[in-house]
C-alpha positions in Angstrom: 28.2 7.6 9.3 27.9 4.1 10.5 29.6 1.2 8.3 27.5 -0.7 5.8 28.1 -3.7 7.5 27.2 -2.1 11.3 23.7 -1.5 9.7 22.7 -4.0 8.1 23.7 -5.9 11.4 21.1 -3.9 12.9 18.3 -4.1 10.1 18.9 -7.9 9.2 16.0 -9.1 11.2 13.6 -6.2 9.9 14.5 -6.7 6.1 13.9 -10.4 6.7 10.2 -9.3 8.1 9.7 -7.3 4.6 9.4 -10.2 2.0 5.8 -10.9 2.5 3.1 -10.9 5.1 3.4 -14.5 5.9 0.2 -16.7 6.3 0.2 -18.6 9.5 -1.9 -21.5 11.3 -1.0 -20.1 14.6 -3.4 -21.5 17.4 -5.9 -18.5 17.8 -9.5 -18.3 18.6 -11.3 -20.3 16.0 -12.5 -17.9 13.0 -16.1 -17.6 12.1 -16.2 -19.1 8.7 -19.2 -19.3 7.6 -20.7 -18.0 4.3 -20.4 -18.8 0.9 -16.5 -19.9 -0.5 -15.7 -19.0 -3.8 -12.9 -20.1 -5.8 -10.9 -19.0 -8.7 -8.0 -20.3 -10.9 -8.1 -17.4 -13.9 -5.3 -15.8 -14.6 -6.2 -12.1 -15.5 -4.5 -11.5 -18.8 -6.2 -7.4 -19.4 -3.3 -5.1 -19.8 -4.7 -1.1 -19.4 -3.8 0.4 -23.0 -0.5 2.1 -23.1 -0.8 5.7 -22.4 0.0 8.1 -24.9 3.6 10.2 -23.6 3.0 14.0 -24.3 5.9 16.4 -24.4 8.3 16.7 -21.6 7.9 12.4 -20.7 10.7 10.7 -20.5 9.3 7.4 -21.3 9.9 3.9 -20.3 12.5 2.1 -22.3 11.0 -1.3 -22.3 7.6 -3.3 -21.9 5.5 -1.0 -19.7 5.9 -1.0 -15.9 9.0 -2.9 -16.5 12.9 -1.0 -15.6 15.0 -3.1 -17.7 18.2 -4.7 -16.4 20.1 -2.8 -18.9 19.0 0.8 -17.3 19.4 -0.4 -13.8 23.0 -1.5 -14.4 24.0 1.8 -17.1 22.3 4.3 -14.5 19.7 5.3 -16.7 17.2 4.2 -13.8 18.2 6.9 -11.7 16.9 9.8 -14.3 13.6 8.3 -13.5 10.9 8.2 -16.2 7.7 10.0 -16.7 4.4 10.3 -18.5 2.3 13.3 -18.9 3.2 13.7 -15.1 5.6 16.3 -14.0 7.5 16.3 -10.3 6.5 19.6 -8.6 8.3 19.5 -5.7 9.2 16.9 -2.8 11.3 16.1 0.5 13.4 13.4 0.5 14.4 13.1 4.1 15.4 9.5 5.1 13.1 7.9 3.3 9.3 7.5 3.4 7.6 4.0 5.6 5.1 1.8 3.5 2.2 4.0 4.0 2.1 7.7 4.3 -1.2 10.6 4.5 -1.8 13.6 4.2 -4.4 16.2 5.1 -5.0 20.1 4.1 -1.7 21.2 3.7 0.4 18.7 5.6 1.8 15.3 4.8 2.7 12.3 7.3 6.0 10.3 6.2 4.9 6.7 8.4 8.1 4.8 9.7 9.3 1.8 9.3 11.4 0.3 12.4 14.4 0.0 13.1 15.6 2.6 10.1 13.7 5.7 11.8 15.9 5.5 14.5 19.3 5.0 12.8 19.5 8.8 11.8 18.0 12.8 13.0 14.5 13.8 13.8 13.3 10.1 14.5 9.5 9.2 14.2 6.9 10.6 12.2 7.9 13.4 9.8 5.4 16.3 9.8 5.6 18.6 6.4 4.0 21.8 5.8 2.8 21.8 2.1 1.5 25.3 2.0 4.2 24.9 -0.9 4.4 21.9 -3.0 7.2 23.4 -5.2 9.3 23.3 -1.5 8.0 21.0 1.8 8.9 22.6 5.0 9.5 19.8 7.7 7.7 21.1 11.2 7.7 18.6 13.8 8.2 14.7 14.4 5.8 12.6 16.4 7.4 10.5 18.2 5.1 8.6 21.0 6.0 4.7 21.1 4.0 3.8 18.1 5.3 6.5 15.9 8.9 5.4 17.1 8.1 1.9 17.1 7.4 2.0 12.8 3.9 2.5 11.8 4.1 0.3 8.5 0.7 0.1 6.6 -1.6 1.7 9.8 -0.8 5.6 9.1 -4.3 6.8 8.3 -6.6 10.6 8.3 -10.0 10.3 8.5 -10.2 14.3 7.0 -13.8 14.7 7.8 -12.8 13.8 12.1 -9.8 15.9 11.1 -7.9 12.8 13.4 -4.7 11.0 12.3 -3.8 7.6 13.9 -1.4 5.0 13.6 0.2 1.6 15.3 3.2 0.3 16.3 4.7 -2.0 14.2 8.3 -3.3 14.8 8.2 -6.4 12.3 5.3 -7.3 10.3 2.6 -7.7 13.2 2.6 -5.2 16.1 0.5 -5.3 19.4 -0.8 -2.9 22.0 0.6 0.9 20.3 -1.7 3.1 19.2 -2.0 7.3 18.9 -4.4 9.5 17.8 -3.8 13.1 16.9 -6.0 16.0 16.3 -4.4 17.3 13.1 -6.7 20.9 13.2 -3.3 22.2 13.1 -2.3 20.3 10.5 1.4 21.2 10.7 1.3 20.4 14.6 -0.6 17.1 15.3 -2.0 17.5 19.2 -1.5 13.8 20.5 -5.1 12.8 22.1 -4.5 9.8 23.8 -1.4 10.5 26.3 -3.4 6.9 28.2 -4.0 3.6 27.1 -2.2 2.7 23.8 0.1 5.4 24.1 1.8 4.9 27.7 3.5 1.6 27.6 1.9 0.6 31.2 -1.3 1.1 29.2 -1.4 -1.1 26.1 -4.1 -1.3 23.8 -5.2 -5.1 23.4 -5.0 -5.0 19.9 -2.5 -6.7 16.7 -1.3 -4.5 14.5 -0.4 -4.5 10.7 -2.5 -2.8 8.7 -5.3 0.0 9.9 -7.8 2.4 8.4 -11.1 3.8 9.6 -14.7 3.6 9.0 -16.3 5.8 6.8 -17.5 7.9 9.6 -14.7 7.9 11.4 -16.0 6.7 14.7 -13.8 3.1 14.4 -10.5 2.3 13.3 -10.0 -0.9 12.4 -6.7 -2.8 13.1 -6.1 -5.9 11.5 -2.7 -8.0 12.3 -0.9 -10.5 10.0 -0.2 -13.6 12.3 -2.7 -14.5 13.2 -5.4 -12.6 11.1 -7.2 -10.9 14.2 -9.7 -8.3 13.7 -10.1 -5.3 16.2 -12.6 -2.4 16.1 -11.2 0.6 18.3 -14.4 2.7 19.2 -13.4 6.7 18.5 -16.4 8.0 19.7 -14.2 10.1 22.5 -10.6 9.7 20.7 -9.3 10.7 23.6 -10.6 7.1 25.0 -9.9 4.7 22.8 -11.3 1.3 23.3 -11.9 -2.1 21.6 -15.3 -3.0 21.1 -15.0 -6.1 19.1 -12.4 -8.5 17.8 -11.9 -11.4 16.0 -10.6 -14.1 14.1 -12.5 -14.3 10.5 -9.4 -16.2 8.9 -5.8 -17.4 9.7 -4.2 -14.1 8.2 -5.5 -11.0 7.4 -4.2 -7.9 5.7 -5.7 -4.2 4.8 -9.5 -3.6 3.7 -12.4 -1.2 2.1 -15.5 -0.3 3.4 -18.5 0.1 2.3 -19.9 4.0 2.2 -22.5 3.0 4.8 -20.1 0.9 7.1 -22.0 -2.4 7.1 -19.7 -3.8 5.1 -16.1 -4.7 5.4 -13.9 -6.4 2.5 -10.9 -8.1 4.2 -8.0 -8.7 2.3 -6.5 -12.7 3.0 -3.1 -12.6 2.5 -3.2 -16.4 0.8 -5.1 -14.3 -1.9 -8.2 -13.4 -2.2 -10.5 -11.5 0.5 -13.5 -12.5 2.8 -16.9 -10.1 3.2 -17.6 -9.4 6.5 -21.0 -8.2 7.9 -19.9 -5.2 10.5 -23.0 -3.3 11.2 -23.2 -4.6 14.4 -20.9 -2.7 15.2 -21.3 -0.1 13.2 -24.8 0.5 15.3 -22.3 -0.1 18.3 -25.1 -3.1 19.2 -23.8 -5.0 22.7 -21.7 -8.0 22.0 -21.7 -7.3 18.2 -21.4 -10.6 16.2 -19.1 -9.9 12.7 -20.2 -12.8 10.5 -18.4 -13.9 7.1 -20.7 -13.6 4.9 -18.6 -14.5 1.3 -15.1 -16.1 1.1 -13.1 -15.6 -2.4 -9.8 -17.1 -3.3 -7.4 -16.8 -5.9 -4.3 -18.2 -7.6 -3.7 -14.8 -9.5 -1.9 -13.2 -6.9 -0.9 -13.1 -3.9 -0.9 -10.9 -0.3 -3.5 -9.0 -1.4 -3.5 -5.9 0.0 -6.7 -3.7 0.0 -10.0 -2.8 -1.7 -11.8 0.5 -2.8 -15.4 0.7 -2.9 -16.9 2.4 -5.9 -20.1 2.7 -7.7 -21.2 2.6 -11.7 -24.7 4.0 -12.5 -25.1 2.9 -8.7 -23.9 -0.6 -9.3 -21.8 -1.7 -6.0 -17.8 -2.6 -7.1 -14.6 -3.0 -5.1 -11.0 -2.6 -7.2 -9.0 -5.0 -4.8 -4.8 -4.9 -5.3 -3.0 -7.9 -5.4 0.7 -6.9 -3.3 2.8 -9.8 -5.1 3.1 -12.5 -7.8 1.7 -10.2 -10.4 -2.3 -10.1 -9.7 -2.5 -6.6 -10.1 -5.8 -4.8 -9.1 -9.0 -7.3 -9.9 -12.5 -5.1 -10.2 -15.0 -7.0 -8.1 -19.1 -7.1 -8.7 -20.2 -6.7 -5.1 -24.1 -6.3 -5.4 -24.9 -9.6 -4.0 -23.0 -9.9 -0.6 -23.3 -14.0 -0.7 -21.6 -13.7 -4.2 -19.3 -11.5 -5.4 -17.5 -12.0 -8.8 -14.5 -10.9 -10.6 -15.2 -8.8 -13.5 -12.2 -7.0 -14.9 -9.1 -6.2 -13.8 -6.0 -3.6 -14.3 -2.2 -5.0 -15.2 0.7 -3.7 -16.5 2.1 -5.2 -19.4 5.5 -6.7 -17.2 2.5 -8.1 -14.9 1.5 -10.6 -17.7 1.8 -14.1 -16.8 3.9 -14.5 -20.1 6.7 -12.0 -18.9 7.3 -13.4 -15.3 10.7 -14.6 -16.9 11.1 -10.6 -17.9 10.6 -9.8 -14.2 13.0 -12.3 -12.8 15.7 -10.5 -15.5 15.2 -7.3 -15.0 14.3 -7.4 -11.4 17.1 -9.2 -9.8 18.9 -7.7 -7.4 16.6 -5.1 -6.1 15.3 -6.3 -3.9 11.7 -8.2 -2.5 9.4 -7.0 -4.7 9.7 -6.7 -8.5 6.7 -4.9 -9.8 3.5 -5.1 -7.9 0.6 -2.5 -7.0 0.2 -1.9 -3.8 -2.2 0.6 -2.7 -4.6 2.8 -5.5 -6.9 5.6 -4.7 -10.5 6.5 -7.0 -11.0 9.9 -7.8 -14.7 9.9 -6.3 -16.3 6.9 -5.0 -19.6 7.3 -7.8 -18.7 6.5 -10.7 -14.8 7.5 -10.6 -12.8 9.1 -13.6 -9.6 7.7 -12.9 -7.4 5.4 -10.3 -4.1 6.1 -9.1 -1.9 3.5 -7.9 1.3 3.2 -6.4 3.4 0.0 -8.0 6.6 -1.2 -6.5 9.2 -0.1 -9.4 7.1 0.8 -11.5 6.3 3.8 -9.9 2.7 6.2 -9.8 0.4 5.0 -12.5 -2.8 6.6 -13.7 -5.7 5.1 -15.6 -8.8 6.4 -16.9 -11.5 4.4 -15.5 -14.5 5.7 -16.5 -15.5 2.3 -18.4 -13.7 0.0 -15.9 -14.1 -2.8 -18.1 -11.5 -1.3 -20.5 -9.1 0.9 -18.2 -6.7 2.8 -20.0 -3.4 4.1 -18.2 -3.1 8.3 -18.9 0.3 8.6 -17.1 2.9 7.3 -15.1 5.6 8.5 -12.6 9.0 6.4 -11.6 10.7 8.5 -9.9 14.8 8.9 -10.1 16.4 5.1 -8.1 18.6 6.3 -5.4 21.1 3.9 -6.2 23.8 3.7 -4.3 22.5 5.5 -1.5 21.1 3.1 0.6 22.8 4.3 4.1 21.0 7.9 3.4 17.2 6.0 3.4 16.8 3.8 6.6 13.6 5.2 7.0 12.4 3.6 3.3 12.0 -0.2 4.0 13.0 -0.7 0.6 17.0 0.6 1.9 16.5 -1.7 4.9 15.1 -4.5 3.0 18.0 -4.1 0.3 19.9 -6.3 2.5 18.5 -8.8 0.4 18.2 -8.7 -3.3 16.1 -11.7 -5.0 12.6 -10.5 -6.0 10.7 -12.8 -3.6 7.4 -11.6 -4.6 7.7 -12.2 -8.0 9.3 -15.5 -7.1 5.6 -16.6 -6.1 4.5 -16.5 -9.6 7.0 -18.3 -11.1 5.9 -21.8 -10.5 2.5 -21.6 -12.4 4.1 -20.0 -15.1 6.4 -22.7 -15.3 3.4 -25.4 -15.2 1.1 -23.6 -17.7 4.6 -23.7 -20.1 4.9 -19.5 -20.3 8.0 -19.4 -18.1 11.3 -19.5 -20.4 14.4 -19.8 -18.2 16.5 -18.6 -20.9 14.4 -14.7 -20.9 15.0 -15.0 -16.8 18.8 -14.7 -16.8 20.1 -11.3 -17.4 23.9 -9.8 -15.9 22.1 -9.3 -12.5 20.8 -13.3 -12.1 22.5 -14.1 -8.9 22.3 -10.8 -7.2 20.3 -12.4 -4.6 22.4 -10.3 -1.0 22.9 -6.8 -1.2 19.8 -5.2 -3.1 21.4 -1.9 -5.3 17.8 0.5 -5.0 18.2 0.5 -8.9 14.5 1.6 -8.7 12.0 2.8 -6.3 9.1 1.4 -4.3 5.8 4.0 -4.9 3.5 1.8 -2.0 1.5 4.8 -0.6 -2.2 5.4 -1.6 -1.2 8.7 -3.9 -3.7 11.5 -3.1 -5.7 13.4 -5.5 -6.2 17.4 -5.4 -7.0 18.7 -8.9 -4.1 17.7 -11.1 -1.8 17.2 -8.3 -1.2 13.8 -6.7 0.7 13.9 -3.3 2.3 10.8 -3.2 5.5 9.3 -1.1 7.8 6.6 -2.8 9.9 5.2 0.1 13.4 6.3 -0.8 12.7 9.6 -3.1 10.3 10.1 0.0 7.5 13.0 -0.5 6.6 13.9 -3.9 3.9 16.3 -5.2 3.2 15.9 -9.3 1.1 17.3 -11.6 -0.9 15.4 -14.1 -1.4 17.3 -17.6 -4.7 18.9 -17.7 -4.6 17.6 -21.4 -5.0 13.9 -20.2 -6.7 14.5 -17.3 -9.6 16.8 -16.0 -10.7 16.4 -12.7 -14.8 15.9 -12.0 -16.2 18.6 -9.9 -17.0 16.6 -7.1 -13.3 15.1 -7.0 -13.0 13.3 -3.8 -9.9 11.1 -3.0 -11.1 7.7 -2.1 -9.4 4.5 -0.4 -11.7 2.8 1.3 -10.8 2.4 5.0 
């Protein structure tokens, strides 16, 4: 086993990478900015109503979402907690990357680079599910941008039956791209042996985040630094080729689509997103032209990560997730493209802008990120029933959003903190990033606390103020879109790694036309 010190030698610069996408001015093609710009200073103050902890939880011990100091220090963190969610089985292996799928009866454990190569079977973890109770690992993918770490880019598209992801070494990757056939789910048949898989045959692409088009015919890869757009055409997979790219803003991250592909919502890591007009390319028109067609910033968050389209009675709305300082997941009125408005939104009470100090207490010393959402999947994309959401230490949470103006949370899963065992996960970026222990992200939303007067330094300090080298992984980080099947959510948490749960049928009944939905 290789010294502590000997790897985090190796993972310093990576962990660095981790804190946040960072938003750059870096000379680029000049972005299209046209269309309307929309401002907002709210700060959403909606907590979703506690849920109601059946028999067999082991519920939280403090505010909700939060994982007080107390248990992360006494050990009670690493029992886990749960809430009318039960774990059915899981694989642990070395960890899980930032973004994981799953089709049939396989899962996908994405990497995240340089940990995937510090221990056995490197690249991609293949699992045969057949079983939940007990995950069978089958083969590893391990082409350049598999090895290379494939952090948020890992993506099915179920109907194509086609799994793709990028290369990304440290927050913005360029020219790596694969695309398997996943008929045999277990055994993904690599499509593309050419360009973006041969490294004498790069892809001219940036790579952070990925997803594809609601037909599947274009994935979409969007880099960090600078925020360039590209649209890879999948009409042969075994040719893929860009077809447009550009520059709508200085830094983009993940996105949603709209069910008909003439729309794209682009998350801006500064916060907030832009509305881009793709059905140029959607037709695949010559020289397509991707105009902006609505900007929208906030202060309520912060590297906003992603959007999932939904309707209401057929009324057009996006849930976008906020990835730090606390924004949570804003539900957005889409109907009018020139003007889209925030209309709700989903927090968790440790989320409030009141009990930022409470984060900085309890949150110290594990690392980046405190206790944000990340990435949240609808149930069906007309008129869902409930959203899942992964939350960085705070774990799986469920809410019933069939009136999304008043979403209530039905259950919640934080799974046991490997604590301790950081040198058994460097495939988890939250072991790799544990280099580092201040809560950066939750550092963002500090200072406007502090100016509105809700930010009490006295409720910040707790015994592990100061704990800012050496993260302890007294919790986990949940940042994969969990999938829906039933009452079962296949979900990985990047060090307890794959986990399949079961939501009680008494809390949750799933529609008929259940349909797991991201967006991209």
């Amino acid at each position: 086993m290789k010294s502590l010190n000997a790897v985090r030698a190796v993972a310093g610069a990576a962990a660095l990478a981790l804190l946040l996408p960072v938003v750059s001015d870096a000379a680029a093609p000049g972005p299209d900015t046209a269309g309307v710009v929309i401002e907002s200073h709210e700060v959403g103050r909606s907590v979703a109503a506690p849920a109601d902890c059946g028999p067999g939880s082991r519920p939280e011990t403090g505010m909700q979402g939060d994982v007080p100091a107390a248990d992360r220090d006494s050990g009670r963190s690493t029992e886990g907690y749960n809430c009318n969610i039960s774990r059915v089985g899981g694989f642990a292996g070395r960890g899980a990357g930032i973004v994981s799928a799953s089709f049939d009866h396989c899962a996908y454990l994405g990497t995240i680079f340089p940990g995937d190569l510090l221990g056995p079977a490197p690249g991609v973890q293949v699992l045969d599910v057949s079983d939940p109770a007990n995950p069978v690992p089958t083969v590893n993918l391990t082409e350049p941008a598999m090895l290379a770490g494939t952090w948020e880019s890992l993506k099915v598209h179920s109907g194509r039956k086609l799994l793709v992801g990028t290369g990304v070494p440290a927050l913005t990757g360029s020219g790596l791209l694969s695309v398997y056939d996943i008929s045999d789910c277990a055994h993904p048949r690599l499509l593309n042996p050419g360009t973006g898989t041969n490294l004498q045959m790069p892809l001219p692409i940036t790579s952070h985040e990925g997803g594809f088009s609601p037909d599947g015919m274009t994935y979409w890869s969007a880099g960090v630094v600078p925020g360039l757009v590209s649209a890879v055409d999948l009409t042969d997979p075994s040719n893929p080729r860009v077809i447009w790219q550009g520059l709508s803003g200085p830094s983009s991250h993940g996105f949603g689509m709209r069910p008909d592909g003439n729309r794209m919502y682009l998350a801006d890591n500064a916060g907030g997103l832009r509305i881009l007009d793709t059905s140029a390319v959607q037709r695949r028109d010559p020289n397509p032209q991707v105009p902006v067609l609505a900007q929208m910033a906030w202060t309520d968050g912060f590297a906003t990560q992603h959007s999932v389209p939904a309707t209401y009675d057929g009324h057009p709305y996006i849930f976008t997730v906020d990835e730090g300082a606390s924004g949570g997941v804003k539900l957005i009125d889409v109907a009018d493209d020139a003007n889209p408005k925030i209309v709700g939104g989903i927090k968790l009470e440790i989320n409030l802008p009141e009990n930022i100090d409470s984060q900085m207490a309890s949150a110290s010393g594990g690392s980046a990120f405190a206790y944000d959402s990340h990435y949240c999947t609808a149930d069906r994309p007309a008129d869902p029933t409930a959203l899942a959401c992964g939350w960085a230490s705070s774990g799986i949470r469920v809410f019933d959003v069939r009136d999304p103006f008043a979403a209530k949370e039905i259950g919640y899963f934080n799974p046991p903190a490997m604590k301790g065992r950081n040198l058994e996960r460097w495939n988890s970026p939250h072991a790799l990033a544990s280099i580092l222990g201040y809560p950066a992200l939750a550092g963002l939303a500090v200072p406007a606390a502090k100016e509105r007067g809700e930010f009490d330094p006295a409720q910040a300090e707790s015994p592990r103020t100061g704990m800012t080298l050496g993260g302890d992984l007294s919790t986990d980080w949940c940042m994969s879109p969990p999938e829906w099947r039933g009452n079962d959510l296949w979900v990985t948490c990047s060090d307890n790694g794959f986990l399949a749960l079961h939501l009680d049928e008494d809390v949750y009944t799933p529609p008929a036309n259940q349909r797991s939905t991201l967006g991209s």
